[in-house]
C-alpha positions as CSV (number, residue, x, y, z in Angstrom):
1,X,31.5,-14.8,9.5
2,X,30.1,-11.7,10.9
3,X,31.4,-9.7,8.4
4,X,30.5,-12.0,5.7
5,X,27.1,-11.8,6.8
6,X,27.3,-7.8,7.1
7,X,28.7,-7.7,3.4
8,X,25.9,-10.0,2.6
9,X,23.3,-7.8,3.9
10,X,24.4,-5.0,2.6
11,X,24.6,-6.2,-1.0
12,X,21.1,-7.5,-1.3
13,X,20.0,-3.3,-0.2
14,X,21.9,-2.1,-2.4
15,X,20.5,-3.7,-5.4
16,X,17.2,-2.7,-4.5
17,X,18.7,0.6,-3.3
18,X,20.4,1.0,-6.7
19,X,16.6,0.2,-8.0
20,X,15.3,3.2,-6.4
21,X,18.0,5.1,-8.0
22,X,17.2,3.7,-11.6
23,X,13.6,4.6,-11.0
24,X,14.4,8.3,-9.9
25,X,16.5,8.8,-13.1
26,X,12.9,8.4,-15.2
27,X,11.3,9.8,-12.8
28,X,9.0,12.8,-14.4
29,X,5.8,14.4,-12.6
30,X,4.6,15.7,-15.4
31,X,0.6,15.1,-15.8
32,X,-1.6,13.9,-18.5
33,X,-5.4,14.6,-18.0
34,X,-7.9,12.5,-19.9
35,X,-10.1,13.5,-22.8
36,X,-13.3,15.1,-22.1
37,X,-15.9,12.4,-23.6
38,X,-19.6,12.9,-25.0
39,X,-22.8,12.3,-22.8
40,X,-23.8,10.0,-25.5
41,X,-20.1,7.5,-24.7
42,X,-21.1,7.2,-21.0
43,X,-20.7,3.7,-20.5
44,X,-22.7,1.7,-17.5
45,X,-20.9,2.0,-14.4
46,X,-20.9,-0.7,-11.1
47,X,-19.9,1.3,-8.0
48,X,-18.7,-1.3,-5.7
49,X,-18.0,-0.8,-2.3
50,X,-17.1,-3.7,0.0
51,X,-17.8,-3.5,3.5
52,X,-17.2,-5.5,6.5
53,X,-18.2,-4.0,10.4
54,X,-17.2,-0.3,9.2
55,X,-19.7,1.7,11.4
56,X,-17.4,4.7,11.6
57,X,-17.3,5.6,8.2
58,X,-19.9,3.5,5.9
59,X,-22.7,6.4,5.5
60,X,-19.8,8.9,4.8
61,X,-18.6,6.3,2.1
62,X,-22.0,5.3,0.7
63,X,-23.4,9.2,0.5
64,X,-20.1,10.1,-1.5
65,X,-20.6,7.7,-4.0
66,X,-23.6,8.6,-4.3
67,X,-22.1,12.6,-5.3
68,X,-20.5,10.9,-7.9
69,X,-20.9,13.1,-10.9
70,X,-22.2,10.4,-13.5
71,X,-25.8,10.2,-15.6
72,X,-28.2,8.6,-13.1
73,X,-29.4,5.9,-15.7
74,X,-26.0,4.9,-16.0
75,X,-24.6,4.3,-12.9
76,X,-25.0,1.6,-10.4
77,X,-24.2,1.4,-6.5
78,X,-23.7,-1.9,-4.9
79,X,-23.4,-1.8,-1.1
80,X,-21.3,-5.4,-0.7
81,X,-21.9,-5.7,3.0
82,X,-20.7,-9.0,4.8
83,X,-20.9,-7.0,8.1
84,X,-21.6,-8.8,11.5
85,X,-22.1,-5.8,13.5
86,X,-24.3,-2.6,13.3
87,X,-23.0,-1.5,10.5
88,X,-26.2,-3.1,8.4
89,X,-28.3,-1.3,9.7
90,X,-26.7,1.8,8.8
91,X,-26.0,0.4,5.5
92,X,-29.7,-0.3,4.7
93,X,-31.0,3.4,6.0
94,X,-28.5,5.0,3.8
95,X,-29.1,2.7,0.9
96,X,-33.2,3.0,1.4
97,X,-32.3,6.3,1.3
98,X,-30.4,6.7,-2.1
99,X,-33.3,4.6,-3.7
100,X,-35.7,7.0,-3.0
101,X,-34.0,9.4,-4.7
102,X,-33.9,7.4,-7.7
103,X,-30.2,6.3,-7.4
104,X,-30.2,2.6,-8.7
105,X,-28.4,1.6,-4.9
106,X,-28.4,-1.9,-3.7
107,X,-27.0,-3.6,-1.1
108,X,-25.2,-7.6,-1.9
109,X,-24.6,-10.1,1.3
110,X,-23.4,-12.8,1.0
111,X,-24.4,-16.6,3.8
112,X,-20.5,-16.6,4.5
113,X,-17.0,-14.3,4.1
114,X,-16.0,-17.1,1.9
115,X,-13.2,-15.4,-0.4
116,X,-13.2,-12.3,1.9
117,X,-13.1,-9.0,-0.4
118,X,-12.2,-10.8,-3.4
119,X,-15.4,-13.3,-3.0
120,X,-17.8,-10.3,-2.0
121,X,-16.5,-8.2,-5.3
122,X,-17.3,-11.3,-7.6
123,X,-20.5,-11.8,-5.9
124,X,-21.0,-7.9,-6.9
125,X,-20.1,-8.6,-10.4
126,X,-22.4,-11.5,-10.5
127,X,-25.5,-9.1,-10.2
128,X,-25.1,-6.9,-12.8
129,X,-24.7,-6.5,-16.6
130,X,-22.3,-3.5,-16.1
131,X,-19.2,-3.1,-18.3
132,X,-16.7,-1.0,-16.0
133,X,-16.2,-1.5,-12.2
134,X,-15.4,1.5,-9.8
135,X,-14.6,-0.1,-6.2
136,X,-13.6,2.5,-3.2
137,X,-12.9,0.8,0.3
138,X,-14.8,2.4,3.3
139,X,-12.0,4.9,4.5
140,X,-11.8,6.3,1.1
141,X,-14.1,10.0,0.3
142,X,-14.5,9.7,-3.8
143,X,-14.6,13.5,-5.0
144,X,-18.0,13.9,-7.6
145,X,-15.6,14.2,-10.5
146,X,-14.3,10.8,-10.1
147,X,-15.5,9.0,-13.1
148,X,-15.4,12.0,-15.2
149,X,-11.4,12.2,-14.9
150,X,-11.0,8.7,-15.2
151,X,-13.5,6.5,-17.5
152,X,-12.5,8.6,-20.3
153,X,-9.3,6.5,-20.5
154,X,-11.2,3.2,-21.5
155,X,-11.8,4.3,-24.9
156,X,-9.0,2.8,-25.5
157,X,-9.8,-1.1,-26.1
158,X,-6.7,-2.3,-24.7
159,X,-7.0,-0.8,-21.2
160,X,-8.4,-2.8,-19.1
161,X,-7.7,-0.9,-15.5
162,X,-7.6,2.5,-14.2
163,X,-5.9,3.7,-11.1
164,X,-6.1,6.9,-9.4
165,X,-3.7,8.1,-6.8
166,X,-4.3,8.3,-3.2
167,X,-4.1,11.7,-0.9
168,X,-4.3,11.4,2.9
169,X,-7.1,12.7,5.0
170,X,-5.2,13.0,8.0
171,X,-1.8,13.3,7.1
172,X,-0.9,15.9,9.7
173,X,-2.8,14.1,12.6
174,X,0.2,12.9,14.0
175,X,3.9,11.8,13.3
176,X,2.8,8.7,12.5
177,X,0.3,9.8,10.1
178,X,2.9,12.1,8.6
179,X,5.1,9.2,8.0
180,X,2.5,6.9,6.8
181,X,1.6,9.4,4.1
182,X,5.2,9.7,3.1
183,X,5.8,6.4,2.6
184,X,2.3,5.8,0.6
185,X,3.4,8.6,-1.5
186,X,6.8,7.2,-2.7
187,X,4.9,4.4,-4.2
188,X,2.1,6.4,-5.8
189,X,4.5,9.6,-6.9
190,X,7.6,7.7,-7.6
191,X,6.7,4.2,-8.1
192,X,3.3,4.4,-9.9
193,X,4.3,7.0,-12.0
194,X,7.5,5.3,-13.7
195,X,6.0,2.0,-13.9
196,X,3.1,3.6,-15.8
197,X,5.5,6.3,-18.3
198,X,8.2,2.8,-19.3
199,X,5.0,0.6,-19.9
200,X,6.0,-1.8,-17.4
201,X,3.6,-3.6,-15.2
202,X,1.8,-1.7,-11.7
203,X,-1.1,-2.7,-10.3
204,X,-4.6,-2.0,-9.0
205,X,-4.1,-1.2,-5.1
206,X,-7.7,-2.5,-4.3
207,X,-9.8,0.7,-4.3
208,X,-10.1,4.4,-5.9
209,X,-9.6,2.2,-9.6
210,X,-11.6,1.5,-12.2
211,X,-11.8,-2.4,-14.1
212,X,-13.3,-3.7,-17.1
213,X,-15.2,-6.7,-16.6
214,X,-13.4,-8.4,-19.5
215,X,-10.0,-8.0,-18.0
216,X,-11.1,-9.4,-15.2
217,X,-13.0,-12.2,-16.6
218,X,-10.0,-13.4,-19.1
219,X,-7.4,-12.8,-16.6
220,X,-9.4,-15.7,-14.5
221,X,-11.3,-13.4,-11.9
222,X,-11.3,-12.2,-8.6
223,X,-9.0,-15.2,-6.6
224,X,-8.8,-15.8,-3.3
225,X,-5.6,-17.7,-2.7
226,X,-3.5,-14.8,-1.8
227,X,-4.2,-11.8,1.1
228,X,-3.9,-9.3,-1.7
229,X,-6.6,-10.0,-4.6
230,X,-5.7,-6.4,-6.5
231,X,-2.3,-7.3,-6.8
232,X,-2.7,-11.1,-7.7
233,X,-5.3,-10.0,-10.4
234,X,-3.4,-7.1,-11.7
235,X,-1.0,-9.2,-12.8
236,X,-2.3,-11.9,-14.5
237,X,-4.4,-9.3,-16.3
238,X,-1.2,-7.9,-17.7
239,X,0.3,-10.9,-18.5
240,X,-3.0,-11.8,-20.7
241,X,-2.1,-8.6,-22.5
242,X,-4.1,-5.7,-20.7
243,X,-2.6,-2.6,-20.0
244,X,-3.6,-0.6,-17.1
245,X,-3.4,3.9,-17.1
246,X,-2.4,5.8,-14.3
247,X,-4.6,8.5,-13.5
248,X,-1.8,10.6,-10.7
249,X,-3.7,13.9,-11.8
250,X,-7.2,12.3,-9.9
251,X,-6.4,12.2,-6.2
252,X,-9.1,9.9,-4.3
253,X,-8.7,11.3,-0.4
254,X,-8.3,8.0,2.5
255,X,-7.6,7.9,5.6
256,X,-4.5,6.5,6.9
257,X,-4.5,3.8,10.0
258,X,-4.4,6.7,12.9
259,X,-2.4,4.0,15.3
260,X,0.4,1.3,14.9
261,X,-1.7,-1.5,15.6
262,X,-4.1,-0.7,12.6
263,X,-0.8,-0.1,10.6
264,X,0.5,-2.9,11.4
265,X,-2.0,-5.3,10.4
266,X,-2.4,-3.1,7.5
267,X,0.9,-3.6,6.3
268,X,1.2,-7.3,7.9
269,X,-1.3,-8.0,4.6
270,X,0.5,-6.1,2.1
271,X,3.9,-7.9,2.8
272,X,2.1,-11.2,3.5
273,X,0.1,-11.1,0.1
274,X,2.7,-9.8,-2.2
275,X,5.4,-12.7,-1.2
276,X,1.9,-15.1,-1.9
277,X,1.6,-13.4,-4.9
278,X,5.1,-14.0,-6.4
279,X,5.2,-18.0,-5.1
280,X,2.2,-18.3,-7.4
281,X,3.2,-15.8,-10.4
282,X,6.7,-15.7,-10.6
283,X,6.9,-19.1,-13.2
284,X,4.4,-17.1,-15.4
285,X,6.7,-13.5,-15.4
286,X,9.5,-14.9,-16.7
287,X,8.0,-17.6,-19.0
288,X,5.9,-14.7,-20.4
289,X,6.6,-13.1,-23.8
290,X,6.5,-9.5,-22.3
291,X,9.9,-7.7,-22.6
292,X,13.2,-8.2,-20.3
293,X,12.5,-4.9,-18.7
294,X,8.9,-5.7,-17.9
295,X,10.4,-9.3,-15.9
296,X,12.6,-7.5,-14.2
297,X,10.9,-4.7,-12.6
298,X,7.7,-7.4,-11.8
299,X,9.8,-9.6,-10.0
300,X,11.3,-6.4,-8.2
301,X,8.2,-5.2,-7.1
302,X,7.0,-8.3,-5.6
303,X,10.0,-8.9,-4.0
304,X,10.4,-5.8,-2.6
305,X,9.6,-6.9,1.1
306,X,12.8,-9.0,1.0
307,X,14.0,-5.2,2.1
308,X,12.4,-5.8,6.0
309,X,14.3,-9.2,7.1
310,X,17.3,-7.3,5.6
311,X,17.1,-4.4,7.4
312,X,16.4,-6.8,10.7
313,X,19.7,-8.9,10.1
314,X,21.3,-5.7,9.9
315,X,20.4,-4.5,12.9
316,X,21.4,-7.9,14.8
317,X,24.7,-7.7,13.5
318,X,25.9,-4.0,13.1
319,X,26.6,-3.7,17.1
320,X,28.8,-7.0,16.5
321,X,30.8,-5.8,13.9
322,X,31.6,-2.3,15.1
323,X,35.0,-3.3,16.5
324,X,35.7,-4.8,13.2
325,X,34.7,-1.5,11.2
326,X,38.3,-0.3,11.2
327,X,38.8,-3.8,8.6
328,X,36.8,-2.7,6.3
329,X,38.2,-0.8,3.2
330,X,36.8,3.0,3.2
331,X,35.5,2.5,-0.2
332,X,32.9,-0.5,1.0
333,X,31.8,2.4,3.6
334,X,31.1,4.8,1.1
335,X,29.2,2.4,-1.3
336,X,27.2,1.1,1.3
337,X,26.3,4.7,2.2
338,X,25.5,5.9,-1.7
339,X,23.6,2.1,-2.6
340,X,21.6,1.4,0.5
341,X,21.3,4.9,2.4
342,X,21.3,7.3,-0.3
343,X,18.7,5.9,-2.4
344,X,16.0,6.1,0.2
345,X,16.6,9.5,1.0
346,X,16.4,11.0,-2.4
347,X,13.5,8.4,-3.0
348,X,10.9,10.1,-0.8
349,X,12.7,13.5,-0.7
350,X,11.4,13.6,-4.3
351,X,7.8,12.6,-4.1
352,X,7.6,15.2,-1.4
353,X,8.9,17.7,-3.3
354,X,6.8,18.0,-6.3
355,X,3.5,17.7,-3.9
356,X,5.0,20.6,-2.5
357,X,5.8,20.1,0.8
358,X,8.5,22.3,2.3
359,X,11.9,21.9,3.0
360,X,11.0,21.6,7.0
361,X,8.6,19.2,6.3
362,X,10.7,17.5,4.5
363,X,13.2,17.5,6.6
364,X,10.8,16.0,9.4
365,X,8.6,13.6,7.2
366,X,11.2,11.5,5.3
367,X,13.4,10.8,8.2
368,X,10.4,9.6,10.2
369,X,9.1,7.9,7.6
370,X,12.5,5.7,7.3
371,X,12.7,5.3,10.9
372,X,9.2,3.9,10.7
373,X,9.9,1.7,8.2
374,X,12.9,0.7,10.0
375,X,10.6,-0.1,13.1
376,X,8.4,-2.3,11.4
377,X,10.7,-5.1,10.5
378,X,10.3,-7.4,12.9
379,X,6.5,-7.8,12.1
380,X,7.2,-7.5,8.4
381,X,9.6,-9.9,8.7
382,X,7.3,-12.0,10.6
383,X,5.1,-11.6,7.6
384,X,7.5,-12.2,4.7
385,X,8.0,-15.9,6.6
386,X,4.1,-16.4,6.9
387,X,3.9,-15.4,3.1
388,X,6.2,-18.2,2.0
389,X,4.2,-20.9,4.1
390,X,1.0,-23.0,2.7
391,X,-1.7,-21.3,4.9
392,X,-3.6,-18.3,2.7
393,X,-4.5,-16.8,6.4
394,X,-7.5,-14.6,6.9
395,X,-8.0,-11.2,5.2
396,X,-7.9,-8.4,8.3
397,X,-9.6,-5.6,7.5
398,X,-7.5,-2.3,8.7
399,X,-10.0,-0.7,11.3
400,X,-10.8,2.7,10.2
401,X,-11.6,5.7,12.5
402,X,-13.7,8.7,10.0
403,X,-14.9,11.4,12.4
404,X,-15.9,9.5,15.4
405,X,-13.8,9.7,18.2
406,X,-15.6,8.2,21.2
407,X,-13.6,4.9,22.3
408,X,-16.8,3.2,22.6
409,X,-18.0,3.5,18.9
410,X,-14.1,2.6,17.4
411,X,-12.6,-0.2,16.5
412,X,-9.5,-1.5,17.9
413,X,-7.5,-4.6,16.7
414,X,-5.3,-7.1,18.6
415,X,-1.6,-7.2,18.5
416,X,0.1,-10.3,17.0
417,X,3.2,-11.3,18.9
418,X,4.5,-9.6,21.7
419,X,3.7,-5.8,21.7
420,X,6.6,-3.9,22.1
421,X,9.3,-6.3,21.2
422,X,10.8,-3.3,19.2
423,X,12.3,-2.2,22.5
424,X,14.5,-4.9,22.6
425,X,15.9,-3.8,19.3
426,X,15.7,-0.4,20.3
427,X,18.2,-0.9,23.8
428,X,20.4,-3.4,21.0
429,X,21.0,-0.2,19.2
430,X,21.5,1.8,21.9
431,X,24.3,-0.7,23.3
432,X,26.1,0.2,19.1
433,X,25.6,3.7,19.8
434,X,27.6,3.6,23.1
435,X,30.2,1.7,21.4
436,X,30.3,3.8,18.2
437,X,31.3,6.5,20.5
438,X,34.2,4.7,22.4
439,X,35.7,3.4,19.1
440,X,35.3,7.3,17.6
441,X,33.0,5.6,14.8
442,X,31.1,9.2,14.4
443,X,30.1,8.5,11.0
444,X,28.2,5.8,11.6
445,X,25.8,7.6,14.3
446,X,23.0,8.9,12.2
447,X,22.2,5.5,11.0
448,X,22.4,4.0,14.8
449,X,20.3,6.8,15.5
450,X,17.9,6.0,12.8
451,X,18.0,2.6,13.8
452,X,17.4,3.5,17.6
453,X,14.8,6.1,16.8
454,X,13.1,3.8,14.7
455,X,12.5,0.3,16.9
456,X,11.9,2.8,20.1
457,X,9.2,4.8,18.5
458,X,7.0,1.7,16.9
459,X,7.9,-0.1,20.2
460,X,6.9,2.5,22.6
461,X,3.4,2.9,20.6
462,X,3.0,-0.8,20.4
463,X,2.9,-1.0,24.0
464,X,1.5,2.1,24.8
465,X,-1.5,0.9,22.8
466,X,-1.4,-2.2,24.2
467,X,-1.5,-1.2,27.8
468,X,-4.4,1.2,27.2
């Protein structure tokens, strides 16, 4: 039974392993800029940018959109502020002070967060005649060339979305950080860029992306029935026959969550919404008349969290089956190690190396960036479960930092579950470390290490963060 289970495990990671593989093989980083358009084609432009209690970082956002390189009769600024705290009175100073400039600025609130972000940017839309929508969520910095690199794209009729790659403010803040960025970049490098060069569907990742109010108005509009509006939307739009440009040659600078609590609400969403977002969508994929290619890599991407409980099971059972190792034909070893390990590696190895990151950062960031991932399974797991129940849940918004560092003027949010439970992982693998060692299993060491490394570190921070 164990080793039923083990095989079982196994085989599910390698198909999506062998996935990463198929994506590496068309995997090409060379860049298309857009066309340079004439003053005359500038369309009308709706800057959105949805806030809620962002004190730290909404007068760097709202002054930066306000660079944005674009004719002033042209472009529009809506402040969608559904904040509680003093954040609206920063938000009306920096607004008050954009109009009397001249800069068509508003600011939208709504009674109620009815909807969350995907009720406050249809509220947005509501207000104005514009045909294209920019929206930028508060940790993001929009360079002034923005809309100059990327609104070009739409003269094409039949694109209906543009999204722009994101770069990482603080990437070398910390480990963490580091490994955050590396992980963001597989699916914006790697990910992104293949979906985008084999037509198949990607989607809008909720800011630094452009939409045309058509697209969203016959795809059936902003929803609210999942935690993850962009991706919900950005599918149905494609499925109504929209197709969506990747702009990786415009980098839009974020920040990434500075500590694991942020991140792990963060990515609690993601994981949450995306398994809400193929219960509701799946029927429609593979009913569609889009191409076999197209199905398949959709209902890959959405189920690509199915990865976390996985790697959880794996780690209950490897210690249990150690003993039986010696059973197992060498060939299973070795295609276990080339499917599930190998993939990963060469995965974000690659995306790191043509941003041009050295070998020893390489060598530090993708390891670290598996062990993290690794570490978060038990909450992603956790959220994989809540994503196949009936409840929608409430939209957390990941607290952002900016420049302020004073305790007093951040925001912190609460951990779900118990913090720290990773270490109870962590001491499981260290108990299949000892034993790899008496049974002279050496080859399977680095991945107890990873495995060890990985649920110590999150767990460690978890409660570290908790107890301060």
């Amino acid at each position: 039974m164990l080793l039923a289970t083990l095989l079982f495990v196994l085989a599910v990671l390698a198909i999506y392993g062998l996935h990463r593989l198929l994506l590496l093989a068309h995997f090409s980083w060379q860049q298309a800029s857009s066309s340079p358009f004439e003053e005359s084609e500038h369309p009308l432009v709706c800057v959105q940018l949805p806030l809620f209690n962002e004190r730290t970082v909404a007068a760097r956002l709202i002054q930066a959109a306000a660079e944005l390189d674009w004719p002033a009769d042209r472009l529009q600024i809506q402040v969608l502020d559904d904040s509680t705290d003093d954040t609206r009175a920063l938000v009306d100073a920096e607004v008050a002070a954009l109009v009397r400039r001249g800069i068509d600025a508003r600011v939208i609130r709504r009674a109620d967060r009815t909807g969350f972000k995907a009720g406050a940017l249809d509220a947005g839309m509501a207000e104005t005649s514009a045909d294209l929508f920019c929206v930028f969520d508060a940790d993001f910095i929009p360079q002034p060339d923005f809309l100059e690199s990327t609104v070009g794209r739409f003269a094409d009729a039949k694109v209906g979305m543009v999204q722009a790659r994101w770069g990482h403010l603080n990437r070398d803040e910390s480990q963490l950080t580091r490994a955050q960025s590396t992980l963001l970049d597989g699916h914006f490098v790697v990910e992104h860029k293949v979906r985008f060069d084999r037509g198949l569907f990607f989607n809008f990742n909720g800011t630094a992306g452009i939409w045309r109010r058509k697209t969203i108005e016959e795809a059936g509009g902003w929803q609210h029935d999942t935690l993850t509006e962009d991706l919900d939307l950005s599918y149905r739009a494609q499925l109504a026959g929209w197709r969506f440009e990747y702009a990786s040659d415009v980098v839009a600078p974020a920040e990434v969550p500075p500590d694991i609590a942020a991140f792990k609400s963060q990515q609690h969403r993601w994981a949450k919404g995306s398994v809400q977002v193929y219960k509701k969508l799946w029927r429609k994929i593979l009913t569609s008349d889009v191409p076999l290619k197209v199905k398949l890599e959709a209902l890959m991407h959405l189920t690509g969290n199915v990865g976390y409980p996985m790697v959880l099971l794996l780690a209950l059972v490897i210690p249990l089956t150690l003993p039986l190792q010696h059973d197992i034909p060498m060939w299973i070893h070795l295609s276990a190690l080339f499917a599930c390990t190998m993939p990963v590696v060469l995965f974000y190895d690659s995306s790191q190396r043509v941003l041009g990151r050295s070998i020893g950062q390489r060598l530090r960031d993708v390891p670290t960036a598996m062990a993290l991932g690794i570490g978060m399974s038990i909450s992603q797991t956790r959220a994989v479960l809540e994503g196949l129940g009936k409840s929608t849940g409430e939209f957390v918004r990941t607290p952002k930092r900016g420049s302020v560092t004073a305790a007093e003027k951040t925001y912190k949010i609460g951990f779900s579950g118990l913090p720290g439970l990773e270490l109870l992982l962590a001491a499981w693998s260290a108990w299949a470390v000892v034993q790899a060692i008496q049974l002279g299993l050496w080859g399977a060491l680095p991945f107890l290490f990873l495995f060890l490394g990985g649920f110590a570190w999150v767990g460690i921070l978890s409660l570290r963060e908790r107890l301060s």
